[in-house]
Each structure stands twice: as C-alpha cells, then as structure tokens.
C-alpha positions, -999 to 999 in steps of 0.1 A, spaced: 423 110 -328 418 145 -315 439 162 -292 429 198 -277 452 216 -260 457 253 -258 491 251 -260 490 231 -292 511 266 -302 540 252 -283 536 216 -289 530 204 -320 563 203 -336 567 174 -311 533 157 -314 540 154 -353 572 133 -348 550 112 -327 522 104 -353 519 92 -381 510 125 -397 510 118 -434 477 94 -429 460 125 -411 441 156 -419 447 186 -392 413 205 -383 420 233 -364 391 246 -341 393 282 -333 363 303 -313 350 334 -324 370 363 -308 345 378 -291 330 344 -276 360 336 -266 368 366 -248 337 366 -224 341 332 -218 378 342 -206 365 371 -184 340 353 -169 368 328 -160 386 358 -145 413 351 -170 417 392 -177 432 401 -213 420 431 -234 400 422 -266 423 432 -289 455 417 -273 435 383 -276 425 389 -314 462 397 -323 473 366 -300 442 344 -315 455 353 -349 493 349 -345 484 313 -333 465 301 -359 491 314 -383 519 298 -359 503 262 -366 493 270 -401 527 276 -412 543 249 -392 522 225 -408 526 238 -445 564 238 -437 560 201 -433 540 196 -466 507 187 -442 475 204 -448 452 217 -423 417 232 -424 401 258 -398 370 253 -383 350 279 -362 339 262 -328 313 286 -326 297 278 -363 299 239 -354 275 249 -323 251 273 -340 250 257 -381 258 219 -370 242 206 -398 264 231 -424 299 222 -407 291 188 -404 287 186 -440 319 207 -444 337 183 -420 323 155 -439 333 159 -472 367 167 -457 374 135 -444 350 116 -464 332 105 -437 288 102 -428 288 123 -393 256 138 -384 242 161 -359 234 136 -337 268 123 -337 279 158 -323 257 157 -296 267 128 -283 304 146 -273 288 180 -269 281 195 -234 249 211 -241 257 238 -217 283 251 -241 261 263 -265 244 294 -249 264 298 -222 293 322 -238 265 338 -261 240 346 -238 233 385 -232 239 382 -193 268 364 -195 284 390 -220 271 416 -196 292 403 -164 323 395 -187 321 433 -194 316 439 -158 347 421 -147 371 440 -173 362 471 -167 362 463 -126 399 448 -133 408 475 -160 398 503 -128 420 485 -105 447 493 -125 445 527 -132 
C-alpha cells in the first residue's frame, strides 16, 4: 500500500507498529526543492527557499534514520524524475521491488496536470511574484 502524507515526519513511528513492516520496502518520494517551492508559493503557503531546503532535508534524514534504527531499509525517489524520466525510475522502482510496472501503469494514477504545472516558466514567475509581494509586506 502507499500512504502520502506530509506529516509522515510525525507519524511514522506509529504507522510501523501498525504494519507489518518487515514484508515491506519504504520508497520515500521527495520533490525537487525548487519545484516544490513554487508549487508552495503559488499555494500562498509562504516559506523562504532555503528554510524549505534545510526543512526538506532534515525530514528525509528524520525518516531515514528512524527506519535504519528499526533495521528497515528505505530508498528515495525524486517525484520530479518519476514525472520527467518515467521510463528510467520505473525501471529503478522495478528492480527494487521485483516487479514489471510500466509507463503506462503510472499514467493511470498520474494527474496529467502535475507534470508541467510546477515547471512551467509562468508559474515560476508568479511564485516569485507572490514572495517577494509577501517578503515586502513584511519589511
């Protein structure tokens, strides 16, 4: 099963009581920093770029640790690779869990609309917009 859940930070220690965890192999999906960060901006979900690297970071090392501490291994994944080299991270994912996924497997759970929508020059343009509109508010 797959669970997403941007608090997995705070709640994984108690979803692995829960499961069955020695029968599973953790993928965690991470974005790209800076995709990540206009898609928060043009949310209106204000944060400086570096604060959310250094919080990006400390998370992933958060649940990497917690899940070596438990003898589990996990493997990262960029979100933003899977969009833009399906073919290459499907393989990767594949021979990971020794499974025969394809591209067109991912497209069946994909929202299309993801794909460009963070990437996309305008949208990176009004993400900056925002920020520096909320960063002038403040001082």
């Amino acid at each position: 099963w797959v669970l997403k859940d941007p608090r997995l930070r705070f709640t994984l220690g108690f979803w692995l009581e829960l499961i069955n965890n020695h029968n599973c192999t953790f993928i965690l999906i991470y974005r790209k920093p800076w995709n990540l960060w206009v898609s928060m901006l043009n949310k209106r979900q204000i944060i400086s770029f570096k604060q959310l690297k250094n919080d990006e970071r400390a998370m992933q090392h958060e649940l990497l640790n917690l899940l070596a501490s438990k003898n589990l291994t996990a493997q990262l994944m960029c979100f933003d690779d899977l969009l833009t080299q399906p073919k290459t991270e499907i393989a990767k994912l594949n021979k990971l869990l020794g499974s025969s996924l394809t591209a067109d497997d991912l497209d069946l759970v994909l929202d299309p609309r993801l794909v460009t929508k963070s990437n996309s020059l305008l949208s990176q343009i009004k993400a900056l917009l925002i920020y520096i509109k909320n960063i002038a508010r403040v001082n």
